[in-house]
C-alpha positions in Angstrom: 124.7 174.6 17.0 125.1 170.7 16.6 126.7 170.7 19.9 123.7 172.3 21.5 121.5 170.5 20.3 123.4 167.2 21.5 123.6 168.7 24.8 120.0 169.4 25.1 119.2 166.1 23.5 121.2 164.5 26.9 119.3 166.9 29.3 116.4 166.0 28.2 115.9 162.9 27.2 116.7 161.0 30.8 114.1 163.5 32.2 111.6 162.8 29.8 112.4 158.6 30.2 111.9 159.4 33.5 108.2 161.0 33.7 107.2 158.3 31.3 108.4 155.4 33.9 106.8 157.5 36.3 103.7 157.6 34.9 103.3 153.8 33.3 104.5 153.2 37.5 101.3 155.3 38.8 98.9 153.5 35.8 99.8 150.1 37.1 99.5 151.3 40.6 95.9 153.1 39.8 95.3 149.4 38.2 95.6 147.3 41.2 94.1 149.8 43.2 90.8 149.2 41.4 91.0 145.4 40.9 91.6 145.2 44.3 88.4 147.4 45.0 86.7 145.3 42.1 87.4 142.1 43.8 86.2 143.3 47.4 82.7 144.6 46.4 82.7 141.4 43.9 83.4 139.3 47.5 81.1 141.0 49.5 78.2 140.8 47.3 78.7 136.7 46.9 79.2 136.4 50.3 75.3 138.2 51.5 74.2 136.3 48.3 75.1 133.1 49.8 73.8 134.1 53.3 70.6 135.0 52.0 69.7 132.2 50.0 71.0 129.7 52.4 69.0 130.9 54.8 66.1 131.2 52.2 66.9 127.2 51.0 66.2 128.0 47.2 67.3 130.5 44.4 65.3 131.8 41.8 67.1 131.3 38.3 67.5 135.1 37.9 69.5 135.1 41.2 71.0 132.1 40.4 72.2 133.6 36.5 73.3 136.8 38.5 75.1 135.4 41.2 76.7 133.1 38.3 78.0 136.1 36.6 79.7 138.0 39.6 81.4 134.6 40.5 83.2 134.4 37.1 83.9 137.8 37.1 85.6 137.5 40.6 87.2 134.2 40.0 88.9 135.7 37.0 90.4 138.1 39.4 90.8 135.3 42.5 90.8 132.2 43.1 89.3 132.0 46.6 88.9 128.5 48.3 86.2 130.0 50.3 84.1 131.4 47.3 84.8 128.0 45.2 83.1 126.5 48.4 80.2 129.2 48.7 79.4 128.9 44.3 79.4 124.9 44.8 76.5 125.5 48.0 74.6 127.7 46.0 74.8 125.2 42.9 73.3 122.6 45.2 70.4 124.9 46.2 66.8 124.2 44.5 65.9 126.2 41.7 62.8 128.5 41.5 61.0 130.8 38.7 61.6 134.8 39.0 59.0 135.6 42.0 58.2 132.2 43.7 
């Protein structure tokens, strides 16, 4: 009996070792998948943020807070020379209440 239990203990254990890597492999791949997906939509929306007020010459303090928030966020995930670049513009833009 001990030596069937021993065998089955060697079956199974390298099978079950083996689902578990496999799954902790597919988790991490599942995580970069959506960071990566995080950090695209994050990008995007800076980048028609900065377009638009630009364009507009001011940002209203709402905007401002908001477009504050994504970039930490995003710069958590990535440090991107370009988005650095695009925060410092929009720092540099005048200020205006919510609605003006």
């Amino acid at each position: 009996m001990e030596q069937l239990l021993m065998q089955t203990y060697t079956i199974v254990l390298p099978i079950l070792l083996g689902y578990i890597v496999w799954l902790l492999k597919s988790q991490t791949r599942d995580r970069n998948a959506s960071k990566k997906g995080t950090m695209l939509l994050l990008r995007m929306q800076l980048i028609e943020c900065h377009d638009r007020y630009m364009e507009q010459g001011y940002i209203s303090t709402n905007a401002y807070e908001n477009f504050c928030k994504m970039y930490d966020v995003y710069h958590e995930l990535d440090e991107d020379a370009t988005i650095v670049k695009m925060k410092l513009e929009i720092e540099n833009l005048k200020l205006t209440e919510k609605g003006k």
